[in-house]
C-alpha positions, -999 to +999 in steps of 0.1 A: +222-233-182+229-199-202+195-191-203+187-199-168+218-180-154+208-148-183+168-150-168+183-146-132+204-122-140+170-105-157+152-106-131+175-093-100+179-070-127+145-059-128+139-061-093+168-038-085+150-013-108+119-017-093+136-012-055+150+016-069+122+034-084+098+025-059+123+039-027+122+074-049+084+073-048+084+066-014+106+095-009+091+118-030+055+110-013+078+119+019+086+149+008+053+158-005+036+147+029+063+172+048+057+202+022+023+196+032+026+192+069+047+223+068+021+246+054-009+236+070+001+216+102-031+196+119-050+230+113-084+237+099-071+236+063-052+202+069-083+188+086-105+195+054-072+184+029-070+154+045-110+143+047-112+158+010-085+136-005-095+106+012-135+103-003-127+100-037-100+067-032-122+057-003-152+057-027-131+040-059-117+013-030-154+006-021-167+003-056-137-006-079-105-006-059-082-034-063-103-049-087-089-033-112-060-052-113-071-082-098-099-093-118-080-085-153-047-100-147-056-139-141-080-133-176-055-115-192-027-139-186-050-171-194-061-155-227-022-148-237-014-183-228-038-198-241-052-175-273-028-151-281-017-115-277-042-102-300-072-117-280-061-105-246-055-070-256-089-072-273-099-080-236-083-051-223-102-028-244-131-035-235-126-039-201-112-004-198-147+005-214-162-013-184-139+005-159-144+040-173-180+042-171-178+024-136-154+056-124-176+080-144-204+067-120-186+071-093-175+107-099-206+113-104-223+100-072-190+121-056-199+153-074-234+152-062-234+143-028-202+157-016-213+169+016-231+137+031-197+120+021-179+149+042-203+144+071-202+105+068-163+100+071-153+131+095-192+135+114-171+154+144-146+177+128-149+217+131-176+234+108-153+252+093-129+227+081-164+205+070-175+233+049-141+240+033-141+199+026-169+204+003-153+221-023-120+202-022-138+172-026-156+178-058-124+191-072-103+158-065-134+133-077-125+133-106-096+114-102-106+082-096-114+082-138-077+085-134-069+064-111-095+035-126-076+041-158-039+042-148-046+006-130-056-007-163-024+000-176-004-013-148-023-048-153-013-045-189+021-033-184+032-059-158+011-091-178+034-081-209+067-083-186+073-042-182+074-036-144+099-010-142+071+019-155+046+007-132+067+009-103+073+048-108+043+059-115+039+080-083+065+096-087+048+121-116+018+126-091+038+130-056+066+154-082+031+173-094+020+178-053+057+191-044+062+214-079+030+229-065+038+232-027+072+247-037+061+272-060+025+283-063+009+271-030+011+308-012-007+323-044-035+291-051-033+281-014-054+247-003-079+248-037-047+248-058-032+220-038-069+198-042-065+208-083-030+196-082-035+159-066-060+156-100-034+164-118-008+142-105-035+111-113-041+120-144-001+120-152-004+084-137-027+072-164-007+093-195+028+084-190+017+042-194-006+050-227+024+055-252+039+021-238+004+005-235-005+013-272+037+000-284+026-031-265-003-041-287-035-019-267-054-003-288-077+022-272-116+027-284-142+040-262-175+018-271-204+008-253-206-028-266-180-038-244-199-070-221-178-095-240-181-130-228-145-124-210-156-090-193-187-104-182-167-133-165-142-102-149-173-085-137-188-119-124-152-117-098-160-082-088-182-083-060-160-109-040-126-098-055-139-065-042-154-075-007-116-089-004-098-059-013-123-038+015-103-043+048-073-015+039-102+011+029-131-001+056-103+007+082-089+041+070-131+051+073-132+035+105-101+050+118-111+090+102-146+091+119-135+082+152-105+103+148-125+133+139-132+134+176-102+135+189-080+166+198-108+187+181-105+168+148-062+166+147-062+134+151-077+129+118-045+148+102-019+128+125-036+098+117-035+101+074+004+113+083+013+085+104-002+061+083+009+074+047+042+071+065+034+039+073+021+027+040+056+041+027+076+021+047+061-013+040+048-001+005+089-003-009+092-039-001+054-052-003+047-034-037+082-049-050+072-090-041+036-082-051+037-061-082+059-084-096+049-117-082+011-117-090+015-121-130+039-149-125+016-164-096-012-161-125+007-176-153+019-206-132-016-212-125-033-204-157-002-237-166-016-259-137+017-255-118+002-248-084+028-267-063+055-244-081+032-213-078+036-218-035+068-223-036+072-189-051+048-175-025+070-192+004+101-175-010+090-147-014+071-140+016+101-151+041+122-129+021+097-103+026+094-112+062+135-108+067+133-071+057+095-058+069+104-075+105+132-053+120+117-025+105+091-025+121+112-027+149+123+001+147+101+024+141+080+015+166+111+019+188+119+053+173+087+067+163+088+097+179+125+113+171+116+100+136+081+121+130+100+145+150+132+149+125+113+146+095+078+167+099+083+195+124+088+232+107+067+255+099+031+248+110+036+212+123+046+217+157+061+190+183+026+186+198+018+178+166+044+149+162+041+135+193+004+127+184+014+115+148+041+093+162+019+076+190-003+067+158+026+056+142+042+035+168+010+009+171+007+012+131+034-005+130+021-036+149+007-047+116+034-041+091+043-074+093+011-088+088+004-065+060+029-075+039+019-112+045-015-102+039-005-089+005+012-118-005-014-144+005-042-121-014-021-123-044-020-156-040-059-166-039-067-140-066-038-157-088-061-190-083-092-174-089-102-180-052-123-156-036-143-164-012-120-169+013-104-134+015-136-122+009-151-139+044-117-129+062-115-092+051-151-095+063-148-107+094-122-086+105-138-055+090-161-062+119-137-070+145-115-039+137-150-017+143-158-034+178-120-025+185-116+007+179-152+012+198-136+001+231-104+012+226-105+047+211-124+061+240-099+045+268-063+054+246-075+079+222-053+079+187-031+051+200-057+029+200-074+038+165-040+028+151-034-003+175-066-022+163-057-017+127-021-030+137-043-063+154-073-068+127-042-068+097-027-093+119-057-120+124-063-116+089-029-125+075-034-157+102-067-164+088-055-163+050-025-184+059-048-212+081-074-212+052-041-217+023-029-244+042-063-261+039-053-262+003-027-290+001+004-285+020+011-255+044+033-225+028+057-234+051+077-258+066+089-263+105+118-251+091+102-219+073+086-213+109+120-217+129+137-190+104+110-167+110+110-168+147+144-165+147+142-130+126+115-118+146+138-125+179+166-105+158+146-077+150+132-075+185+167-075+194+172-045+170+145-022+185+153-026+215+188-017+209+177+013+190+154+024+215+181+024+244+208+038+226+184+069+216+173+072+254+211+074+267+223+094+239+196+122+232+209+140+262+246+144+252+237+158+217+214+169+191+182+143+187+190+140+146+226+124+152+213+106+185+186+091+157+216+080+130+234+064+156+207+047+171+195+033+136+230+021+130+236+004+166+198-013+159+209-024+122+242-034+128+229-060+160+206-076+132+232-075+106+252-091+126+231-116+141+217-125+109+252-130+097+262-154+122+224-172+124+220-167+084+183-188+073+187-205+040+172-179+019+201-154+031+222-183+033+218-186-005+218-153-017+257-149+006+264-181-011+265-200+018+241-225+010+245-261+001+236-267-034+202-287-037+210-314-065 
């Protein structure tokens, strides 16, 4: 009983931390996105930023991406189950080999052909801002040597029980974008900015190493590195990969038909409304993820798959409980929000009444894309590809006949509303395709909690969004905002208070105890 209750206290512990550490990343990316904003508004300068720093991830998420983590951790965890410590960082080793070269590649191919990439993802944006893209990009592409290498060391870091350095790791780069915004951007200007984003990945990547190499990793660069157990990573690439390719297919989608609208701004009020986005669900879907998937792969490297869903279920309606009226509420508030946090200097109130249109439907599929995360977690944990693989497919396609018919007729609103929909029929198609696997995630009662938290949180918004409308005419917008968000959060507190579901129920202590 001591060691249970010590392990429980470990790990709200531990997620605490991670909550922590995670909301200051968030924040600082924030404040890095609003430095930004404020220097270069939706201009020329932000329009090349913005298509610069997106090639380099976009081409790592279509080559290497998620696999990173994905394909290592379920080896990884089997081989220090099964064989030992010293055999699965013997794995790691190599397959860092296999992941370096695979980034080299790719920043090669980046260096090289630069400017078909430019003309590829943002085809209508002004010459100008095409031509100054160029440069930018081959300065970032780099990175994603970085970026392919600082994953590696999250996989390791998290498999060996250390999440709390994982979770922070964006906070050196975002800290390495704001030190530069603050202090040298009038002298270095936009190239400096490009030069510091490489240098904010590569901090990524050094501040794990010293841990990495305490833990047991020892680091050789070799080119005999197709071991038996890389060659079975590599083997899960290509689906593991095709899986991980909705997020990225729909950021391209979303740029190139941006990039003609509002003579390219929309491309810049789309990467803030979304980064914003990403933020907001990032704090609580990183959190469950992160630190779910190694458990998720240890219970099924031990053949406990009944105990692995149950974790899953948990975690997801727990997830569910806080994503739900958040999204709520910004969609409620989208504009005053955009509006109190990114207008000043060059980012003018045109300027956030476009980024929070893109916002507001964004946020149609925050719910769904912490689901989404879960569930992805959850087939990779099993080794099961194919079936995120044919979903993220399928609505790859769907989200590009979408925003087709509905970009012309609603312009950014539209773009951000299909991505809100395709997350959506994903997450449902995950979840039918799970429950085809043994018994459903969850029960009627599972479905009756969440319908009565969505009801709650639709309860919320709409209480947020009529308190701001009768109370931005008596005073100042900002303290309109505040109340508003506390009138929203105090009707689902207190709703959820009255109508607790068992997982709140438990953590208040007002559950019956299961004997």
């Amino acid at each position: 009983m001591k060691n249970t209750e010590n392990s429980v206290k470990k790990m709200t512990l531990t997620v605490i931390i991670m909550a922590l550490a995670t909301v200051c990343a968030k924040l600082l990316g924030l404040v890095r996105d609003v430095l930004s904003a404020s220097a270069y508004g939706t201009g020329t300068e932000a329009i090349a930023y913005e298509t610069a720093s997106r090639l380099p991830i976009m081409l790592f998420d279509f080559v290497i991406g998620g696999v990173v983590t994905a394909a290592f951790i379920p080896i990884f965890s089997e081989l220090l189950v099964k064989n030992g410590k010293n055999k699965a960082m013997e794995f790691a080793s190599d397959y860092f080999n296999l992941v370096f070269f695979i980034t080299l590649g790719i920043s090669v191919v980046g260096e090289a052909f630069a400017p078909a990439l430019v003309a590829f993802l943002a085809p209508d944006i002004p010459e100008a801002a095409a031509l100054l893209a160029v440069p930018l990009t081959r300065i970032m592409f780099p990175m994603v040597i970085f970026a392919g290498t600082a994953f590696c060391f999250v996989g390791i870091l998290q498999c060996m029980g250390h999440f709390r350095l994982p979770s922070i790791i964006s906070l050196f780069s975002n800290g390495a974008i704001v030190c530069y915004l603050l202090f040298f951007e009038e002298r270095f200007g936009v190239y400096g900015l490009a030069f510091a984003m490489l240098v904010g990945w590569g901090l990524q990547a050094l501040v794990q190493l010293p841990t990495a190499i305490k833990l047991g990793y020892k680091p050789r660069l070799k080119l005999a590195f197709l071991t038996p157990e890389v060659k079975g990573a590599a083997r899960a690439f290509l689906p593991l990969l095709v899986a991980s390719w909705l997020l990225p297919v729909l950021s391209v989608i979303n740029t190139r038909f941006a990039s003609g609208i509002e003579a390219g701004r929309a491309v810049t009020a789309v990467g803030y409304a979304n980064r914003f986005y990403i933020i907001i669900v990032g704090v609580f879907s990183f959190i469950a993820t992160n630190l779910l998937f190694p458990k998720l792969s240890r219970a099924s490297a031990g053949g406990d798959g009944e105990g692995a869903k149950r974790l899953t279920a948990s975690s997801m309606k727990l997830l569910l409980y806080v994503v739900l009226p958040v999204a709520a509420g910004c969609f409620a508030l989208s504009y005053p929000i955009i509006e109190l946090i990114f207008v000043g200097g060059d980012f003018t109130s045109d300027d956030a009444r476009l980024t929070a249109e893109a916002l507001k439907w964004f946020c149609l599929g925050m719910p769904a894309m912490a689901v989404n995360e879960v569930l992805q977690k959850l087939f990779f944990s099993r080794k099961q590809t194919v079936a995120p693989m044919l979903t993220s497919l399928i609505c790859c396609a769907i989200d590009l006949l979408l925003v087709a018919m509905l970009s012309s007729a609603f312009g950014i609103a539209g773009i951000a509303a299909s991505s809100g929909c395709v997350i959506t029929v994903c997450a449902i198609l995950n979840y039918v395709i799970d429950s085809k696997n043994g018994s459903p995630l969850f029960t009627i009662a599972d479905v009756a909690d969440l319908l009565t938290s969505a009801l709650f949180s639709v309860l919320c918004g709409l209480c947020a969004h009529f308190s701001y409308a009768y109370l931005v005419p008596l005073m100042p917008s900002f303290a309109a905002l505040g109340i508003s968000v506390v009138c929203g959060v105090g009707v689902w507190g207190i709703l959820t208070l009255i109508f607790p579901q068992r997982e709140i129920a438990a953590l208040m202590g007002r559950g019956k105890n299961e004997k």
